[in-house]
VODRENNU-851889 format. One record per residue (C-alpha): residue number from 1; y, x, z. Coordinates in pm, 1 decimal, decimal comma, m for minus. Layout:
// residues N
   n       yy       xx       zz
 NUM        Y        X        Z
...
// end
This chain:
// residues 264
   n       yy       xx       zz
   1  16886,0  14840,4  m1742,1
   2  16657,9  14673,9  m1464,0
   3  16880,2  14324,8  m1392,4
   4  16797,2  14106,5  m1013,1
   5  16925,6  13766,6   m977,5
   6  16955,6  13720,4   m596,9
   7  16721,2  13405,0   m524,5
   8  16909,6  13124,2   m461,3
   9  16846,6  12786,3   m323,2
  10  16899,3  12606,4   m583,9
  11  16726,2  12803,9   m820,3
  12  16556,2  12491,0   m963,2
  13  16905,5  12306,8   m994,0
  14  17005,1  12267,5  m1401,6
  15  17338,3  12158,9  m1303,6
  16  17498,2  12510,3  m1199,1
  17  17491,0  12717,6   m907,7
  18  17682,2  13021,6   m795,8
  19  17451,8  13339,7   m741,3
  20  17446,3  13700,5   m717,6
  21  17312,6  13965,1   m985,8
  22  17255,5  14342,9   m952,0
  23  17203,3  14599,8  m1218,7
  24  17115,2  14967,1  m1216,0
  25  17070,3  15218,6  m1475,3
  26  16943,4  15591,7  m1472,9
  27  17094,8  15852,4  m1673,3
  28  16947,6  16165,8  m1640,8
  29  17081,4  16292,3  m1239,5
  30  17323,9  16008,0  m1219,4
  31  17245,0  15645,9  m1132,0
  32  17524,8  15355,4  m1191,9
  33  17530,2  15017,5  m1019,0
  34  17703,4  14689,7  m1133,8
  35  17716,2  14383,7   m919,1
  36  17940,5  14044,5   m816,4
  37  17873,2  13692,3   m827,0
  38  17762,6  13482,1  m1146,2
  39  17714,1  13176,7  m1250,5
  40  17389,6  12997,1  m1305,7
  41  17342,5  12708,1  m1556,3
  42  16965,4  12594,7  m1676,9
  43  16672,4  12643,0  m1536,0
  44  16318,3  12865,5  m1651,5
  45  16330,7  13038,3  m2012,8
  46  16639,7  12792,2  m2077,7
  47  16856,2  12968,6  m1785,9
  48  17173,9  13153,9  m1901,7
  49  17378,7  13408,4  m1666,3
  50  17712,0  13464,9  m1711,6
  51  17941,7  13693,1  m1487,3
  52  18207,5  13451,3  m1303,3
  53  18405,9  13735,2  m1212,7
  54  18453,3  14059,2  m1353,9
  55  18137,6  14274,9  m1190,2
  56  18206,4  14571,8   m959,3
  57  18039,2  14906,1  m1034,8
  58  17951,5  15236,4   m902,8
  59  17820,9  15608,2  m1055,6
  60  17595,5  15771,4   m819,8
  61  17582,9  16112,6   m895,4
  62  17238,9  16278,4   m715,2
  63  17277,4  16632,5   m890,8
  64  16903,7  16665,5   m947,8
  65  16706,2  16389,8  m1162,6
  66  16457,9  16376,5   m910,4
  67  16689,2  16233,9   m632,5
  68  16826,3  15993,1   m910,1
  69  16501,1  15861,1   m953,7
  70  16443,3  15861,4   m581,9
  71  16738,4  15656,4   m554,7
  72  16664,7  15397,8   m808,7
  73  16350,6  15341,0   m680,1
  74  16461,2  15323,5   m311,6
  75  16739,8  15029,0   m418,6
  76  16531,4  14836,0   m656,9
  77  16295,5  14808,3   m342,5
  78  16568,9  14730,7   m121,2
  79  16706,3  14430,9   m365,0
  80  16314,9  14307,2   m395,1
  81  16308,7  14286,7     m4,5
  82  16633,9  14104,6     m1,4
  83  16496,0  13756,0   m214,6
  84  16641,3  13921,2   m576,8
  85  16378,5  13836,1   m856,2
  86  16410,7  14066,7  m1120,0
  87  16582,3  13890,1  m1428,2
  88  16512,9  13874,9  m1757,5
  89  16806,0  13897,9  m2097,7
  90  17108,2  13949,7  m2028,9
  91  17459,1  13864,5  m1800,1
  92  17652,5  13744,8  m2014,8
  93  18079,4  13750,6  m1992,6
  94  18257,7  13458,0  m1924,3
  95  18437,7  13334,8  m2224,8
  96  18748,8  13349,5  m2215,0
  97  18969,1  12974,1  m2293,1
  98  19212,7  12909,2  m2516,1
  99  19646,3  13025,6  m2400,1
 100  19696,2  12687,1  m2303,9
 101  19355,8  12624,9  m2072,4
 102  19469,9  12933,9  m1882,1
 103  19810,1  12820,0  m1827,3
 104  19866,8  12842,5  m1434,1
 105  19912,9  12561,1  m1227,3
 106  20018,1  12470,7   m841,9
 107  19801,8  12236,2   m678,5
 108  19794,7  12098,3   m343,3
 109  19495,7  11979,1   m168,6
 110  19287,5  11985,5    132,8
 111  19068,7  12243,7    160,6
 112  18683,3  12232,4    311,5
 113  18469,5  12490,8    370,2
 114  18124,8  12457,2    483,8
 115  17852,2  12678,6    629,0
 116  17552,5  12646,5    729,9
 117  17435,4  12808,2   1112,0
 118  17155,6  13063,6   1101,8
 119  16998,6  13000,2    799,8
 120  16891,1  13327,6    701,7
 121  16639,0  13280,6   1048,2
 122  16593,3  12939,4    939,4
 123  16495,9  13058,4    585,2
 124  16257,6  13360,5    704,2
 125  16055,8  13095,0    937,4
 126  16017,3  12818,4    648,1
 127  15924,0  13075,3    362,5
 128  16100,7  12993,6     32,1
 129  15928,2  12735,8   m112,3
 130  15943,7  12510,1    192,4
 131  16359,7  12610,0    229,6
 132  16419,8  12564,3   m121,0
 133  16307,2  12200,6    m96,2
 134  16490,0  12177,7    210,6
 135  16839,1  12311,1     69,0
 136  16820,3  12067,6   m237,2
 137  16752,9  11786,2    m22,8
 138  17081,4  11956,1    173,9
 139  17313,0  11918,2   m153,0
 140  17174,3  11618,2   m276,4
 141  17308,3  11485,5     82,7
 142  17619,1  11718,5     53,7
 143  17720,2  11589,9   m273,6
 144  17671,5  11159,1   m216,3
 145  17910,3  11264,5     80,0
 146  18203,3  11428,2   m175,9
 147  18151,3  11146,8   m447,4
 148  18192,2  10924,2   m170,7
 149  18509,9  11025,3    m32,6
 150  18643,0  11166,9   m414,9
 151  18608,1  11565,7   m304,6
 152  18623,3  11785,3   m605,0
 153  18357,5  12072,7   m568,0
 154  18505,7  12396,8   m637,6
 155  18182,1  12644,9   m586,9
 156  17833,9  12662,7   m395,0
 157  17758,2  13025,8   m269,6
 158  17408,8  13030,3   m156,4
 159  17425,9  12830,4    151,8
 160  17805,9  12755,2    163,2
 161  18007,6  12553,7      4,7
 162  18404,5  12481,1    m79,2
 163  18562,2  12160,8   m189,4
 164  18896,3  12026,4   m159,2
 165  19040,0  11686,9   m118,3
 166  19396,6  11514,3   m195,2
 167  19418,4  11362,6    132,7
 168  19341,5  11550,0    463,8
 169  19197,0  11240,7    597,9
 170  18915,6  11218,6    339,1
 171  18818,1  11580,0    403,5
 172  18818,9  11545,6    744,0
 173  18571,0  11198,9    724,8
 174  18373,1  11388,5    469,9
 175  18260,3  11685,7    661,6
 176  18197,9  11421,5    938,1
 177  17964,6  11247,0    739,7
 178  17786,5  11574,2    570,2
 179  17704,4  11715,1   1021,8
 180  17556,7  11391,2   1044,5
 181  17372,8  11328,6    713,8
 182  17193,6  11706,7    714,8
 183  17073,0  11661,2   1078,0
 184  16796,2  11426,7    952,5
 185  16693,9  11824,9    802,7
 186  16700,7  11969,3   1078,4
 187  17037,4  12172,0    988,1
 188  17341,5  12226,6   1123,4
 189  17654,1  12309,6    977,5
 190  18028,4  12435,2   1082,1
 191  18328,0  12308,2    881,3
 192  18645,2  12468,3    864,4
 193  18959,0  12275,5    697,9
 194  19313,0  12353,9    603,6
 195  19562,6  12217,9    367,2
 196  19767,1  12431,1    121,8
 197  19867,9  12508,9   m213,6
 198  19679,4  12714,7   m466,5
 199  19693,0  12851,8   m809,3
 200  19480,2  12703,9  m1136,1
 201  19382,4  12865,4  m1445,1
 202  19162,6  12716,0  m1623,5
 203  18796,5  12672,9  m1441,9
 204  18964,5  12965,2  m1175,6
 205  19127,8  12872,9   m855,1
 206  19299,6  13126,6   m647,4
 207  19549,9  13098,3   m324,3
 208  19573,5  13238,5     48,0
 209  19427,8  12865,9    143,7
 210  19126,6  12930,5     27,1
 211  19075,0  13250,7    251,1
 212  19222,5  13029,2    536,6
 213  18983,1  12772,5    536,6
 214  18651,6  13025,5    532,4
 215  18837,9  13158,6    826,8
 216  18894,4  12810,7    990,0
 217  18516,4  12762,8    900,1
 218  18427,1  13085,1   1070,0
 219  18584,9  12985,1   1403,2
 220  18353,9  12691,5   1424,3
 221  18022,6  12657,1   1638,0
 222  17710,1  12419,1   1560,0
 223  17793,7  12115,5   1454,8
 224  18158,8  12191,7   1492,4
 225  18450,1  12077,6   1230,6
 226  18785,8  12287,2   1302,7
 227  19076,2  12209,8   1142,8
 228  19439,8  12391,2   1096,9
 229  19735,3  12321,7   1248,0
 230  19819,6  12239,1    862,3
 231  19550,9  11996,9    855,1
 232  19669,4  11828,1   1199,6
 233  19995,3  11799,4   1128,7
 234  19958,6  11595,8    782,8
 235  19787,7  11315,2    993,1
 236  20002,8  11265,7   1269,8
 237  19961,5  10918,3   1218,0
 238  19552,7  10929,4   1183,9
 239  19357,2  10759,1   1461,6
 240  19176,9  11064,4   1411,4
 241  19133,1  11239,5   1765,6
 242  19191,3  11621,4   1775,6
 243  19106,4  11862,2   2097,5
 244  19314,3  12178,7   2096,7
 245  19092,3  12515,4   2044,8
 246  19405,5  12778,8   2100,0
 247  19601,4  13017,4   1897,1
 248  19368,3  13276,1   1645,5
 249  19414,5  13567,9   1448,4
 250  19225,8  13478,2   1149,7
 251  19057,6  13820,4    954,0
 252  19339,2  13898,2    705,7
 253  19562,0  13584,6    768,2
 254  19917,6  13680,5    884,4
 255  20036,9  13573,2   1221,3
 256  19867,4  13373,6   1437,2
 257  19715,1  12986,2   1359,6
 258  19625,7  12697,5   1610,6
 259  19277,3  12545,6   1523,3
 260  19203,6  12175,7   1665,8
 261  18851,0  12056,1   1679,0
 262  18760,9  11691,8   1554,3
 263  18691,6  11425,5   1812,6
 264  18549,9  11173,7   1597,7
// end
Protein backbone atom coordinates (compact mmCIF):
# COMPACT_ATOMS: atom_id res chain seq x y z
CA UNK A 1 0.00 0.00 0.00
CA UNK A 2 1.75 3.31 -1.29
CA UNK A 3 1.94 5.44 2.32
CA UNK A 4 2.60 9.84 2.05
CA UNK A 5 3.55 11.64 5.08
CA UNK A 6 2.35 15.24 4.41
CA UNK A 7 5.70 17.39 4.71
CA UNK A 8 5.77 19.15 7.66
CA UNK A 9 7.78 21.92 9.07
CA UNK A 10 9.31 20.39 11.43
CA UNK A 11 10.20 17.46 9.68
CA UNK A 12 13.77 17.65 11.06
CA UNK A 13 12.39 18.08 14.75
CA UNK A 14 13.23 14.58 16.95
CA UNK A 15 11.10 15.83 19.62
CA UNK A 16 7.50 15.12 18.03
CA UNK A 17 5.37 16.78 15.70
CA UNK A 18 1.79 16.34 14.61
CA UNK A 19 1.43 15.48 10.76
CA UNK A 20 -0.75 14.07 8.23
CA UNK A 21 -0.45 10.53 6.39
CA UNK A 22 -2.37 9.15 3.38
CA UNK A 23 -2.63 5.64 2.13
CA UNK A 24 -4.17 4.04 -0.93
CA UNK A 25 -4.47 0.61 -2.11
CA UNK A 26 -5.76 -1.00 -5.47
CA UNK A 27 -7.75 -4.02 -5.56
CA UNK A 28 -8.63 -5.09 -8.76
CA UNK A 29 -11.69 -2.13 -9.94
CA UNK A 30 -11.85 -0.76 -6.46
CA UNK A 31 -9.42 1.68 -4.85
CA UNK A 32 -9.56 2.35 -0.83
CA UNK A 33 -8.17 5.42 0.93
CA UNK A 34 -7.12 5.80 4.65
CA UNK A 35 -6.11 9.09 6.12
CA UNK A 36 -6.09 11.46 9.58
CA UNK A 37 -3.48 12.97 11.52
CA UNK A 38 -0.37 11.11 13.16
CA UNK A 39 2.14 11.58 15.20
CA UNK A 40 5.77 12.01 14.37
CA UNK A 41 8.65 11.10 16.76
CA UNK A 42 12.49 10.67 15.35
CA UNK A 43 13.90 11.82 12.60
CA UNK A 44 15.57 9.91 9.08
CA UNK A 45 15.64 5.91 9.13
CA UNK A 46 15.04 6.32 13.06
CA UNK A 47 11.44 8.05 12.44
CA UNK A 48 8.39 6.07 13.71
CA UNK A 49 4.60 6.95 12.67
CA UNK A 50 1.96 6.17 14.69
CA UNK A 51 -1.81 7.05 14.02
CA UNK A 52 -2.94 9.69 16.86
CA UNK A 53 -6.38 9.14 16.03
CA UNK A 54 -8.18 6.41 14.62
CA UNK A 55 -7.68 7.01 10.54
CA UNK A 56 -10.70 7.71 8.30
CA UNK A 57 -11.20 5.59 5.17
CA UNK A 58 -12.95 5.31 1.96
CA UNK A 59 -13.68 2.32 -0.93
CA UNK A 60 -13.77 3.77 -4.28
CA UNK A 61 -15.44 1.57 -6.41
CA UNK A 62 -14.49 2.55 -10.40
CA UNK A 63 -16.29 -0.62 -11.97
CA UNK A 64 -13.55 -1.14 -14.54
CA UNK A 65 -9.76 -1.75 -13.37
CA UNK A 66 -8.68 0.66 -15.74
CA UNK A 67 -10.45 3.69 -14.08
CA UNK A 68 -9.12 2.25 -10.68
CA UNK A 69 -5.80 2.58 -11.87
CA UNK A 70 -6.60 5.91 -13.41
CA UNK A 71 -7.65 6.97 -10.13
CA UNK A 72 -4.74 5.90 -8.11
CA UNK A 73 -2.52 7.41 -10.26
CA UNK A 74 -4.44 10.74 -10.53
CA UNK A 75 -4.40 11.01 -6.35
CA UNK A 76 -0.94 9.83 -5.73
CA UNK A 77 -0.07 12.85 -8.11
CA UNK A 78 -2.35 15.07 -6.43
CA UNK A 79 -0.79 14.19 -2.74
CA UNK A 80 2.92 14.63 -4.47
CA UNK A 81 1.81 18.21 -5.58
CA UNK A 82 0.48 18.93 -2.18
CA UNK A 83 4.26 18.65 -0.12
CA UNK A 84 3.41 14.63 0.88
CA UNK A 85 6.76 12.61 0.54
CA UNK A 86 6.03 9.21 0.03
CA UNK A 87 6.83 7.19 3.33
CA UNK A 88 8.51 4.35 3.98
CA UNK A 89 7.34 1.10 6.86
CA UNK A 90 4.58 1.37 8.34
CA UNK A 91 1.75 3.67 10.58
CA UNK A 92 1.74 2.22 13.35
CA UNK A 93 -1.50 2.24 16.13
CA UNK A 94 -1.31 4.10 19.08
CA UNK A 95 -0.92 1.91 22.05
CA UNK A 96 -3.32 1.81 24.03
CA UNK A 97 -2.46 2.73 28.27
CA UNK A 98 -3.14 0.94 31.04
CA UNK A 99 -7.40 1.29 32.84
CA UNK A 100 -6.08 3.66 35.14
CA UNK A 101 -3.97 6.13 32.53
CA UNK A 102 -7.26 6.39 30.65
CA UNK A 103 -9.27 7.27 33.54
CA UNK A 104 -11.12 10.65 32.56
CA UNK A 105 -10.47 13.75 34.11
CA UNK A 106 -11.98 17.56 34.23
CA UNK A 107 -9.54 20.15 33.83
CA UNK A 108 -9.77 23.76 33.67
CA UNK A 109 -7.44 25.97 31.90
CA UNK A 110 -6.94 28.70 29.52
CA UNK A 111 -6.95 27.87 26.22
CA UNK A 112 -4.55 29.41 23.23
CA UNK A 113 -4.70 28.85 19.87
CA UNK A 114 -2.34 30.14 17.41
CA UNK A 115 -2.12 30.53 13.64
CA UNK A 116 -0.05 31.69 11.51
CA UNK A 117 -1.41 34.41 8.46
CA UNK A 118 -0.83 33.27 4.89
CA UNK A 119 1.70 30.92 5.19
CA UNK A 120 0.87 28.61 2.58
CA UNK A 121 1.86 32.01 0.11
CA UNK A 122 4.58 32.59 2.42
CA UNK A 123 5.76 28.93 2.06
CA UNK A 124 5.33 28.72 -1.93
CA UNK A 125 7.62 32.07 -2.25
CA UNK A 126 10.49 30.75 0.24
CA UNK A 127 10.60 27.08 -1.23
CA UNK A 128 10.87 24.43 1.54
CA UNK A 129 14.14 24.37 2.54
CA UNK A 130 14.36 28.10 3.21
CA UNK A 131 10.58 27.83 5.24
CA UNK A 132 11.57 24.89 7.04
CA UNK A 133 14.47 26.79 8.63
CA UNK A 134 12.25 29.56 9.07
CA UNK A 135 9.35 27.57 10.98
CA UNK A 136 11.94 25.94 13.43
CA UNK A 137 13.40 29.14 14.19
CA UNK A 138 9.33 30.01 14.66
CA UNK A 139 8.92 27.18 17.50
CA UNK A 140 12.13 27.48 18.95
CA UNK A 141 10.74 31.24 19.63
CA UNK A 142 7.17 29.81 20.26
CA UNK A 143 8.27 27.44 22.82
CA UNK A 144 10.99 29.91 25.19
CA UNK A 145 7.63 31.99 25.18
CA UNK A 146 5.35 28.86 26.86
CA UNK A 147 8.29 27.72 29.23
CA UNK A 148 8.40 31.18 30.14
CA UNK A 149 5.01 31.84 31.19
CA UNK A 150 4.45 27.74 32.32
CA UNK A 151 1.98 26.94 29.08
CA UNK A 152 1.56 23.27 28.65
CA UNK A 153 1.69 22.40 24.81
CA UNK A 154 -1.09 20.27 23.87
CA UNK A 155 -0.34 19.72 19.86
CA UNK A 156 1.48 21.48 16.79
CA UNK A 157 -0.52 20.99 13.47
CA UNK A 158 1.65 22.11 10.72
CA UNK A 159 1.69 25.75 11.22
CA UNK A 160 -0.70 26.05 14.26
CA UNK A 161 -0.47 25.47 17.46
CA UNK A 162 -2.68 24.90 20.89
CA UNK A 163 -1.58 25.31 24.44
CA UNK A 164 -3.34 26.06 27.50
CA UNK A 165 -2.53 27.90 30.61
CA UNK A 166 -3.88 27.86 34.42
CA UNK A 167 -4.22 31.46 34.56
CA UNK A 168 -5.85 33.60 31.77
CA UNK A 169 -3.40 36.24 32.44
CA UNK A 170 -0.35 34.14 31.49
CA UNK A 171 -1.98 33.12 28.21
CA UNK A 172 -2.90 36.31 27.39
CA UNK A 173 1.04 37.79 28.09
CA UNK A 174 2.21 34.74 26.28
CA UNK A 175 0.65 35.15 22.94
CA UNK A 176 1.76 38.83 23.42
CA UNK A 177 5.16 37.93 23.63
CA UNK A 178 5.10 35.01 20.76
CA UNK A 179 3.38 38.43 17.86
CA UNK A 180 6.31 40.15 18.96
CA UNK A 181 9.12 37.55 19.16
CA UNK A 182 8.20 35.92 15.42
CA UNK A 183 8.16 39.41 13.78
CA UNK A 184 12.00 39.45 13.86
CA UNK A 185 10.89 36.36 10.97
CA UNK A 186 9.07 38.16 9.20
CA UNK A 187 5.69 36.32 10.40
CA UNK A 188 2.69 37.17 11.68
CA UNK A 189 0.38 35.38 13.69
CA UNK A 190 -3.46 35.61 15.05
CA UNK A 191 -4.26 34.28 18.55
CA UNK A 192 -7.48 33.29 19.68
CA UNK A 193 -8.10 32.56 23.61
CA UNK A 194 -10.86 31.24 25.77
CA UNK A 195 -11.11 29.65 29.10
CA UNK A 196 -13.07 26.42 29.81
CA UNK A 197 -13.17 23.04 31.02
CA UNK A 198 -12.17 19.93 29.15
CA UNK A 199 -11.95 16.25 29.39
CA UNK A 200 -8.43 14.08 29.95
CA UNK A 201 -7.65 10.63 29.16
CA UNK A 202 -4.56 9.79 29.23
CA UNK A 203 -2.21 11.74 26.48
CA UNK A 204 -6.06 12.74 24.84
CA UNK A 205 -7.77 15.95 25.56
CA UNK A 206 -11.22 16.60 24.39
CA UNK A 207 -13.95 19.52 25.27
CA UNK A 208 -16.18 22.20 23.34
CA UNK A 209 -13.22 24.78 24.55
CA UNK A 210 -11.00 23.56 22.44
CA UNK A 211 -13.26 24.14 19.26
CA UNK A 212 -13.97 27.63 20.85
CA UNK A 213 -10.69 28.87 20.95
CA UNK A 214 -9.73 27.82 17.03
CA UNK A 215 -12.86 29.78 16.48
CA UNK A 216 -11.76 32.78 18.69
CA UNK A 217 -8.40 32.33 16.73
CA UNK A 218 -10.21 32.43 13.44
CA UNK A 219 -11.87 35.79 14.15
CA UNK A 220 -8.50 37.39 14.48
CA UNK A 221 -6.57 39.57 11.81
CA UNK A 222 -2.60 40.06 11.53
CA UNK A 223 -1.07 40.46 14.45
CA UNK A 224 -4.33 40.32 16.29
CA UNK A 225 -4.94 38.39 19.84
CA UNK A 226 -8.89 37.97 20.48
CA UNK A 227 -10.04 36.78 23.46
CA UNK A 228 -13.64 35.42 24.85
CA UNK A 229 -15.90 36.97 26.84
CA UNK A 230 -14.76 33.87 29.16
CA UNK A 231 -11.32 35.00 28.98
CA UNK A 232 -12.33 38.79 29.85
CA UNK A 233 -14.33 38.17 32.46
CA UNK A 234 -11.71 36.01 34.65
CA UNK A 235 -9.49 39.21 34.71
CA UNK A 236 -11.69 41.83 35.64
CA UNK A 237 -9.16 42.95 37.85
CA UNK A 238 -6.10 42.74 35.11
CA UNK A 239 -4.57 46.06 34.07
CA UNK A 240 -4.88 44.30 30.96
CA UNK A 241 -6.77 46.69 28.40
CA UNK A 242 -9.49 45.03 26.21
CA UNK A 243 -11.35 46.85 23.03
CA UNK A 244 -14.75 45.34 22.32
CA UNK A 245 -14.94 43.44 18.73
CA UNK A 246 -18.98 42.64 18.92
CA UNK A 247 -21.17 39.68 19.28
CA UNK A 248 -20.15 36.35 16.75
CA UNK A 249 -21.57 33.26 15.72
CA UNK A 250 -18.67 31.07 15.97
CA UNK A 251 -18.81 27.85 13.15
CA UNK A 252 -20.53 25.18 15.31
CA UNK A 253 -20.52 27.07 18.72
CA UNK A 254 -24.08 27.54 20.12
CA UNK A 255 -25.44 30.99 20.60
CA UNK A 256 -23.72 33.87 20.12
CA UNK A 257 -20.05 34.98 21.92
CA UNK A 258 -18.51 38.56 22.47
CA UNK A 259 -14.76 38.59 21.40
CA UNK A 260 -12.50 41.55 22.93
CA UNK A 261 -9.24 42.34 21.30
CA UNK A 262 -6.01 42.90 23.51
CA UNK A 263 -4.77 46.43 24.03
CA UNK A 264 -1.53 45.70 25.42
Amino acid sequence: MPKFLRVGVHQSNVSGYTSKAWCIRRVGATVLLKWGAVEVQGAGDKRKVTWALPPRDKTVRCRTVQRAKDYAKAAITRRRSHRYEPLAGAIANRRRKAARDTEVKQALATIMVVDIVRSTEKAARLGDARWTQVMNHYYACVRKELRALRGKEVVTTGDGLLATFRTPEAGVNCAAAISAAVRTLGLEIRVGLHAGEYKVSGPDVIGLAFHIGARVCAKAGAGEVLVSHAVKDLMAQSEIRFKARGSHQLKGVPQRWRLYRVEH
